[in-house]
C-alpha positions in Angstrom: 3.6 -58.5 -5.7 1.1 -57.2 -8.0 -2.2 -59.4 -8.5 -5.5 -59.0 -10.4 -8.0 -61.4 -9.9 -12.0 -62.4 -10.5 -14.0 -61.6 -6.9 -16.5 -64.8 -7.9 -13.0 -67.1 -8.5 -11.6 -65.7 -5.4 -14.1 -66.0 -3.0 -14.9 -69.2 -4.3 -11.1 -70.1 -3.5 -10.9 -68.6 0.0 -13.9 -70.1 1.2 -12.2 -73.7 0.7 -8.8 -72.6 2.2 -10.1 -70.0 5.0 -12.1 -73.0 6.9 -8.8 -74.4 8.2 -7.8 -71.0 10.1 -8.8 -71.2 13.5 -10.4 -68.4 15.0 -8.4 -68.3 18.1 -4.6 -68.4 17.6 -2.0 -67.9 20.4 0.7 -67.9 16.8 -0.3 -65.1 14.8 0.9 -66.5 11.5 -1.8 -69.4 11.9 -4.6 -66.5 11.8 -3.3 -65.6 8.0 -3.4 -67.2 4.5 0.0 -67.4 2.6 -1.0 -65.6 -1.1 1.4 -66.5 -3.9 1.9 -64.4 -7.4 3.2 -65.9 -10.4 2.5 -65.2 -14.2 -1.0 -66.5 -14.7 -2.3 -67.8 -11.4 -2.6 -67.0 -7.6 -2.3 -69.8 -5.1 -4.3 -69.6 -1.5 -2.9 -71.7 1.4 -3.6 -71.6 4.9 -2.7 -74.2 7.7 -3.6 -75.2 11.4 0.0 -77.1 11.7 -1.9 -80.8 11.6 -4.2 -79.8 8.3 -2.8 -77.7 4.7 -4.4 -76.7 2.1 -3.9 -75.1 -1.0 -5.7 -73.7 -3.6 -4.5 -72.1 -6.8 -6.4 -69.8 -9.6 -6.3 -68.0 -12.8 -4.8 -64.6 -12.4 -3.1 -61.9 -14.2 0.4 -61.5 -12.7 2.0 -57.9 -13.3 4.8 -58.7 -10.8 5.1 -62.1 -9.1 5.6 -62.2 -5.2 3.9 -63.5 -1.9 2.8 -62.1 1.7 0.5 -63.4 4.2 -2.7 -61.5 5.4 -5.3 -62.3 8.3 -7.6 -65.2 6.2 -11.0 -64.6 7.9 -10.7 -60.7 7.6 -9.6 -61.2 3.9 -12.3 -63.5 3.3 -15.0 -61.2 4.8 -13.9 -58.0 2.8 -13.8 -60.5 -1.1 -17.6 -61.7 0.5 -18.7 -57.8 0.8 -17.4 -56.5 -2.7 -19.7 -56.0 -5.4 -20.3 -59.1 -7.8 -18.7 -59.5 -10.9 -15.5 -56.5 -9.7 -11.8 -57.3 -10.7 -9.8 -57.5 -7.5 -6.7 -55.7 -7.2 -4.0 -57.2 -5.1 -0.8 -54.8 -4.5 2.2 -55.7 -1.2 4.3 -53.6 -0.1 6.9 -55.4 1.8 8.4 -52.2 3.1 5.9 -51.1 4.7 3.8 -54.5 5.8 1.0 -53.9 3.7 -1.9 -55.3 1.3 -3.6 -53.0 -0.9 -6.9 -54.3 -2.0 -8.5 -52.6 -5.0 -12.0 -53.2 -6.2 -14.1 -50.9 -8.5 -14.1 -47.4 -5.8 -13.1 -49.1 -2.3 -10.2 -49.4 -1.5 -8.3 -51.6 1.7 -5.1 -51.7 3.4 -4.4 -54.9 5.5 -1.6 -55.8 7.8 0.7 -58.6 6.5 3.9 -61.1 8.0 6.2 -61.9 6.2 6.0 -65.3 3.9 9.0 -66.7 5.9 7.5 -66.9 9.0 4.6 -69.3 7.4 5.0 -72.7 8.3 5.3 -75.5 5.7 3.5 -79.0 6.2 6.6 -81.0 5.3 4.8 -83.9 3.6 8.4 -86.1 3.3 7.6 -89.2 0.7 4.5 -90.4 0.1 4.6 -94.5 -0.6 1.4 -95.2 -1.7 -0.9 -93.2 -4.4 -4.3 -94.1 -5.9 -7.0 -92.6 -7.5 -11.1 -92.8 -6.9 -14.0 -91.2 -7.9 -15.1 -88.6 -6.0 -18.4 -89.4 -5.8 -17.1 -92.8 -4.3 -14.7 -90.8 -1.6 -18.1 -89.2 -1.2 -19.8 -92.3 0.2 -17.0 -93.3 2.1 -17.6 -90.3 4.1 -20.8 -89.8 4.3 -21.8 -93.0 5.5 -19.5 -93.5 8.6 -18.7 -89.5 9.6 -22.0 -89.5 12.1 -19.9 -92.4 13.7 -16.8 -90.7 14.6 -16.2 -90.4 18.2 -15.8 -86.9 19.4 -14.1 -88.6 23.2 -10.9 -86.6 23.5 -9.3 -89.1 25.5 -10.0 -92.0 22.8 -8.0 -89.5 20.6 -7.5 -93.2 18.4 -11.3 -93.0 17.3 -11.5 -89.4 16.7 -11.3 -90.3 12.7 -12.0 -92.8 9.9 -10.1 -95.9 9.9 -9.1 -96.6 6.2 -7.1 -99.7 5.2 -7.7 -102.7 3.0 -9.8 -105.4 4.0 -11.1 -109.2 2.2 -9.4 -111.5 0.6 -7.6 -111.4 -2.9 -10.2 -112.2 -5.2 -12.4 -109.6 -3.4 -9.9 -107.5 -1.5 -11.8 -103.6 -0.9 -11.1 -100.4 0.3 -12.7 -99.9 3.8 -13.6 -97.5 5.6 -14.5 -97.9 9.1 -15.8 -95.4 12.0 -17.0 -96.0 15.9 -17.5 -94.3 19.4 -18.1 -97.1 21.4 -22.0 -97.3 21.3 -22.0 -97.9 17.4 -20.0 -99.0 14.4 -20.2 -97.9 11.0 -18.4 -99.9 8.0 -18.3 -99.4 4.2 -16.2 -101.4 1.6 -15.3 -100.2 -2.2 -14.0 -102.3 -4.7 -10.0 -101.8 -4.5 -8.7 -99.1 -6.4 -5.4 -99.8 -8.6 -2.1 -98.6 -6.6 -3.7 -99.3 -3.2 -2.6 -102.6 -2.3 0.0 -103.2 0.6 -1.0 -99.1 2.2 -0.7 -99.0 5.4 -4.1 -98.7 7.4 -4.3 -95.3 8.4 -6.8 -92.9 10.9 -7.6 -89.7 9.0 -8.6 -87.3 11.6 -12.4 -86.2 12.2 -11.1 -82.2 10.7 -9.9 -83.6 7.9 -12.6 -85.7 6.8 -15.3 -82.9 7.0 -12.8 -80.7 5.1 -12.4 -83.2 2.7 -16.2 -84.0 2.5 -16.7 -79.7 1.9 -14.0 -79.6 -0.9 -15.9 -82.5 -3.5 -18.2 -80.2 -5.0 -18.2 -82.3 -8.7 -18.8 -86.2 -7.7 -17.8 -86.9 -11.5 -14.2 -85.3 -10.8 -11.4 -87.9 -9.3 -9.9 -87.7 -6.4 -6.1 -88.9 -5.5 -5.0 -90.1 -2.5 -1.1 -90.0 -1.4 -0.2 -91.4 1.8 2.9 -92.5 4.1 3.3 -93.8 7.4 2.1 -90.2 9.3 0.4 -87.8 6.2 -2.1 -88.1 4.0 -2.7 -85.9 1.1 -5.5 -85.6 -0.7 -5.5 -84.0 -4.5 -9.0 -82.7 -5.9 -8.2 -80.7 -9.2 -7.2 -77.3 -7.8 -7.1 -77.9 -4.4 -4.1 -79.8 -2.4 -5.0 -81.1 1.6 -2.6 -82.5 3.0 -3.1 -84.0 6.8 -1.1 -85.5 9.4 -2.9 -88.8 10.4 -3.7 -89.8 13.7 -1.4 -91.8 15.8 -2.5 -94.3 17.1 -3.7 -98.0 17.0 -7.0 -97.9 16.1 -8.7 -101.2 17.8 -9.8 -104.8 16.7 -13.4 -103.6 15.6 -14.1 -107.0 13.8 -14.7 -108.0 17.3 -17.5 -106.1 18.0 -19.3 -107.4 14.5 -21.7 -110.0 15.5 -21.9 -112.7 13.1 -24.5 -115.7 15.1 -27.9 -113.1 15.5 -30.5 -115.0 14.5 -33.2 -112.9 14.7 -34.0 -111.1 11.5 -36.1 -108.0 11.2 -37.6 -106.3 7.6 -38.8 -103.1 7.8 -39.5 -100.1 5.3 -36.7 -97.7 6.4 -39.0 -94.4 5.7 -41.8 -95.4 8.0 -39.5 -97.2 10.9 -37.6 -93.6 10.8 -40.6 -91.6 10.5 -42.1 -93.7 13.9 -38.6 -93.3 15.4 -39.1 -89.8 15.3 -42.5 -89.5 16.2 -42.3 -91.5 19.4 -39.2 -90.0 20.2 -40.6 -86.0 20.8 -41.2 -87.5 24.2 -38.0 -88.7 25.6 -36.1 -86.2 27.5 -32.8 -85.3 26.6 -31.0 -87.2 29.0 -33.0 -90.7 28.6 -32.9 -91.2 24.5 -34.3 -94.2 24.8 -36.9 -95.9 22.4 -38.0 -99.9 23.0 -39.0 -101.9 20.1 -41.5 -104.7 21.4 -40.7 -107.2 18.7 -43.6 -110.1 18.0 -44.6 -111.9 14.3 -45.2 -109.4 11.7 -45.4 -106.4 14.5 -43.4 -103.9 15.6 -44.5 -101.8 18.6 -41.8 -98.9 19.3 -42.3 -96.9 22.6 -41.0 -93.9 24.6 -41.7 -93.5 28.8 -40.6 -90.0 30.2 -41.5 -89.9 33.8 -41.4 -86.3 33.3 -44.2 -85.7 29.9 -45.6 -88.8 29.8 -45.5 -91.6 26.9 -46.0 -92.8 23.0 -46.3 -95.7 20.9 -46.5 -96.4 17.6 -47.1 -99.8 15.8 -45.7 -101.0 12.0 -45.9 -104.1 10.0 -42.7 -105.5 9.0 -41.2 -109.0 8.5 -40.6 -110.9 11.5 -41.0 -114.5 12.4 -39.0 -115.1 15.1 -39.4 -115.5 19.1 -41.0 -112.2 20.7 -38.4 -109.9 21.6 -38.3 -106.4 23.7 -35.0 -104.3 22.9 -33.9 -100.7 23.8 -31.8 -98.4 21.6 -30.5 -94.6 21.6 -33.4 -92.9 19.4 -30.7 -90.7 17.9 -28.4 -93.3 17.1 -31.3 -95.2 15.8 -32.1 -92.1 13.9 -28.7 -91.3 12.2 -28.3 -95.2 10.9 -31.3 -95.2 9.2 -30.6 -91.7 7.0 -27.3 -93.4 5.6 -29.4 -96.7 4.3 -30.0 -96.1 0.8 -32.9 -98.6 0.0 -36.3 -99.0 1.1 -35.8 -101.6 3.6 -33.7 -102.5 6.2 -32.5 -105.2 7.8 -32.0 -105.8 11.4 -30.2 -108.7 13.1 -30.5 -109.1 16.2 -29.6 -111.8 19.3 -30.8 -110.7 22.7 -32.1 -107.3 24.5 -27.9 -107.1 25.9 -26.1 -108.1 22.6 -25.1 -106.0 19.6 -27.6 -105.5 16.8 -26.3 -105.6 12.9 -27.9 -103.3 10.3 -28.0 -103.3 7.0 -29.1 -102.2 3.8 -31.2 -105.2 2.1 -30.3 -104.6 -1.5 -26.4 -102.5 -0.8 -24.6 -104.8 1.3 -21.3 -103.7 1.0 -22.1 -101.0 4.2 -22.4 -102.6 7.9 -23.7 -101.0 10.9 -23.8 -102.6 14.5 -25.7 -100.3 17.8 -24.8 -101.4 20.9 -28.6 -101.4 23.1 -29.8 -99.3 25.9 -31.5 -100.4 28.9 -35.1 -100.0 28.8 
């Protein structure tokens, strides 16, 4: 295999693949990226055995061939070579070997042979659509802070997507928990997705996926079966096993009878969330919102530092109410509201509170409260 190729295209290239090598590998062939020659392009791929991807780039082929070298030494030495260089590729499958050529330095790394690499089988693929990526985007980004990180829920460890609604208005969901809050965003249904199975794409995936959508004008298509999901962004091919599991009835958990309705600028409620907040201890998160007409009163009590409160107008007409709720968690919901002002409904200091954007209300969010 003989390979030139532009450092900027490269690097670009192996910073997308070399993310899903793990730094600590008891199979060696995990710890390298599988390079691929042919006439005009080089393709990258590199694999932890649940998550693939591959990338492929304009390069000038002299003779067409593949090896495998160590990813995050490879990556390290394209990071450190002078901007603008043509990089050499050369193997030498008799001896094990990949030359590395740039402008006067010169590298020799050890390689394994292309047959050891393991392939990501992806088998047939039922169901294909397309969206924007800017849209797969939102998805994302709005119910990733909600993933549960609980090993042994291994079920919530991802994003729950599946269609939801009825046929007239039937969306694209995507939904997210860990027990102490719920996050749930709907799209209009794409073409091609109707009757897919609802699938849990793993909490890896999902940031890798989120990492790889650099144009949010591009499109993004999604293949999936009954245990991968593959996801095609221009160059670049992921391809994931899903999560196996059954992930639970979280309509449930959606209160639909709270009757008391909160209005409040998001900026400022997020700001005082903050502010009071620098008090509470890192065990005890907790922030109280003393609710009464028009008036908010948010408060923090460290036995430890001592106390805050902070008081902001907002829309409220119903009975006085005192509630408790993670500051953090508080915290992370209001960032992914996109409006000005936010709604909060909410029933009793013990019962589940719904929030929402007032003017985007095709994203849900319920926090389960804290004793205060």
């Amino acid at each position: 295999m003989k390979v030139t190729v532009e450092r900027a295209q490269l690097l670009k290239s192996l910073g997308h693949v070399h993310r899903v090598v793990e730094r600590r590998n008891t199979i060696p062939i995990l710890g390298n990226v599988l390079l691929r020659a042919e006439s005009t392009q080089l393709s990258l791929k590199a694999t932890d055995l649940d998550l693939e991807v591959t990338e492929t780039l304009a390069a000038e082929s002299a003779t067409g061939g593949s090896t495998t070298v160590p990813a995050h030494m490879f990556y390290d030495i394209v990071r450190k070579l002078p901007d603008g260089s043509q990089i050499s590729l050369e193997a030498d499958g008799d001896r094990s070997v990949l030359a590395i050529r740039a402008g006067r330095s010169r590298f020799t790394l050890q390689t394994l042979p292309e047959s050891d690499f393991p392939d990501l089988a992806a088998g047939d693929m039922a169901h294909a659509f397309s969206l924007a990526a800017s849209d797969m985007k939102r998805l994302i980004d709005r119910t990733q802070f909600a993933i549960s990180t609980e090993e042994t829920r291994y079920y919530l460890n991802g994003i729950y997507l599946h269609t939801a609604g009825s046929d007239k208005a039937a969306t694209l969901r995507a939904v997210a928990t860990d027990g102490h809050r719920l996050a749930q965003v709907d799209l209009p249904l794409p073409a091609g997705a109707a009757g897919m199975p609802g699938v849990i794409v793993p909490r890896k995936t999902v940031g890798e996926v989120q990492r790889l959508i650099e144009d949010n004008e591009a499109e993004v298509t999604i293949e999936l079966s009954q245990g991968k999901i593959r996801f095609n962004l221009g160059h670049v091919v992921l391809t994931s096993k899903l999560i196996d599991g059954t992930f639970p009835d979280y309509g449930r958990v959606i209160p639909q009878n709270n009757d008391k309705e909160l209005l409040v600028d998001k900026a400022d409620f997020a700001a005082a969330v903050d502010r009071v907040s620098t008090i509470s201890s890192e065990r005890g998160r907790a922030v109280k919102l003393a609710l009464s007409s028009g008036k908010l009163v948010l408060s923090v009590t460290n036995p430890d530092s001592g106390s805050a409160t902070e008081e902001l107008e907002v829309e409220y007409a119903s009975d006085p109410l005192d509630i408790g709720f993670n500051s953090r968690y508080l915290l992370d919901i209001a960032a992914q509201i996109e409006g000005e002002v936010a709604t909060l409904r909410l029933a009793d200091p013990g019962s589940p509170t719904l929030i929402q954007d007032r003017d985007h209300k095709n994203a849900l969010y319920v926090l389960m409260p804290m004793r205060v």
